[in-house]
C-alpha positions as CSV (number, residue, x, y, z in Angstrom):
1,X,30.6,-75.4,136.0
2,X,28.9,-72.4,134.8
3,X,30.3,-69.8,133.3
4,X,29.0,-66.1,134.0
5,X,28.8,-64.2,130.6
6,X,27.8,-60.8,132.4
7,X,31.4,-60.4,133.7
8,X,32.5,-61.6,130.6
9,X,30.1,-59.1,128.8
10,X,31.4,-56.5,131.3
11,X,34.9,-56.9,130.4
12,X,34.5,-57.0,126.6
13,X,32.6,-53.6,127.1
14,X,34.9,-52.0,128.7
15,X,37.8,-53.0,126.1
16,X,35.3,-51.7,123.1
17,X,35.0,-48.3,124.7
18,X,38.7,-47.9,125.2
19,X,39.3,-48.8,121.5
20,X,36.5,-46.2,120.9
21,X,38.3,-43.4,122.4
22,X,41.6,-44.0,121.3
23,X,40.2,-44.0,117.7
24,X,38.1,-41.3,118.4
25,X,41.5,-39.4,119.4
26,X,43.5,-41.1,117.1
27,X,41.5,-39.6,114.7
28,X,41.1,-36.1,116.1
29,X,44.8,-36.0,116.1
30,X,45.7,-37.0,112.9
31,X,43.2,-34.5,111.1
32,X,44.4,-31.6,113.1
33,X,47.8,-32.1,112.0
34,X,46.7,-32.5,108.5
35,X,44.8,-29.3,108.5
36,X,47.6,-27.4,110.6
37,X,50.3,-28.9,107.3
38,X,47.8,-28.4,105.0
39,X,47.2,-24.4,106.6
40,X,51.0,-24.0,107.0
41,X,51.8,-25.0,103.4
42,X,49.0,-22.6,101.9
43,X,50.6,-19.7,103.6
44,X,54.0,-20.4,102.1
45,X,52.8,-21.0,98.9
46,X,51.2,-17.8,99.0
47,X,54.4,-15.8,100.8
48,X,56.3,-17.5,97.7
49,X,54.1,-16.0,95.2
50,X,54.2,-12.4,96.6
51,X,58.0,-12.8,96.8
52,X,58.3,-13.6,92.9
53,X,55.8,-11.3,92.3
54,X,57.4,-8.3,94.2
55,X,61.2,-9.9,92.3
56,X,59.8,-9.2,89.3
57,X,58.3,-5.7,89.8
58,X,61.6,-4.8,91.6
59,X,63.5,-6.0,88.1
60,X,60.8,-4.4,85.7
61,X,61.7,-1.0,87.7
62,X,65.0,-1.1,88.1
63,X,64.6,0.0,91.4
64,X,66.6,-2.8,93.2
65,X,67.4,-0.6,96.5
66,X,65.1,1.6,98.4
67,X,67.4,4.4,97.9
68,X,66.7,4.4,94.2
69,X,62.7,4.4,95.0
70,X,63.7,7.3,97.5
71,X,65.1,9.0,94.3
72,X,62.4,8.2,91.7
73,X,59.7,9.6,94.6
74,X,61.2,13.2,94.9
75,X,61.0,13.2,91.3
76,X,57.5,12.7,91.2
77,X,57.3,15.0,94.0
78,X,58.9,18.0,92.0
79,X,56.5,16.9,88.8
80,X,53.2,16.8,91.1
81,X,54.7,20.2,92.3
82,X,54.5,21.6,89.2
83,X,51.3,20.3,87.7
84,X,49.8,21.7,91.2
85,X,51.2,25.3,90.3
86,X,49.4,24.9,86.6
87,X,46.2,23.8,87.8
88,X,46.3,26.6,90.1
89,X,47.4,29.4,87.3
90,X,44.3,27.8,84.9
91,X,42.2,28.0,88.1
92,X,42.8,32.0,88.4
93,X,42.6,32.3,84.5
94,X,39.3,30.9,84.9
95,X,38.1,33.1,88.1
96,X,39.8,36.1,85.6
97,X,37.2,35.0,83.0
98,X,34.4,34.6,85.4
99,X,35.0,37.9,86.8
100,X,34.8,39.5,83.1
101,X,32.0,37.8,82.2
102,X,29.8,38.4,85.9
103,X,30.3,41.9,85.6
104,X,29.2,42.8,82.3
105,X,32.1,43.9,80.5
106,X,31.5,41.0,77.8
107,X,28.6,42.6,76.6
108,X,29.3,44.7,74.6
């Protein structure tokens, strides 16, 4: 009886290359979910910190509500408002003193 190994070779071929690709996706499916976890869990570590970090400038403010932000912004407003009608009297002292000085009446 003889026994014919190239079927027998055939066969065990066949079965290594199957095991080949089902590791081979094995594997290429286990990392991609570790990356995805790994991604997903970055992110809400990072959306974490920005919500502790925007807790405790809300609490260092006392501006819990937007309304009270709303209020503290026309306040600035009206201050801006009036540092912009200052630097705009100093600019026309200074044209004033320009002026004076351009057309000779400082030499005396």
């Amino acid at each position: 009886m003889t026994i014919d190994y190239s079927a027998w070779q055939f066969w065990l071929n066949l079965i290594i290359a199957i095991g080949v690709v089902l590791n081979t996706a094995y594997t290429w499916w286990s990392n991609r979910s570790k990356v995805t976890a790994k991604t997903f869990a970055e992110h809400a570590a990072q959306l974490e910190n920005i919500r502790n970090r925007m807790t405790k400038v809300e609490a260092n403010s006392g501006c819990s509500q937007h309304s009270d932000f709303d209020v503290r912004l026309r306040k600035v407003e009206i201050v801006v408002g009036k540092t912009d009608g200052r630097l705009e009297g100093i600019g026309n002292a200074l044209d004033n003193i320009q002026n004076f000085l351009m057309t000779g009446n400082g030499n005396r």
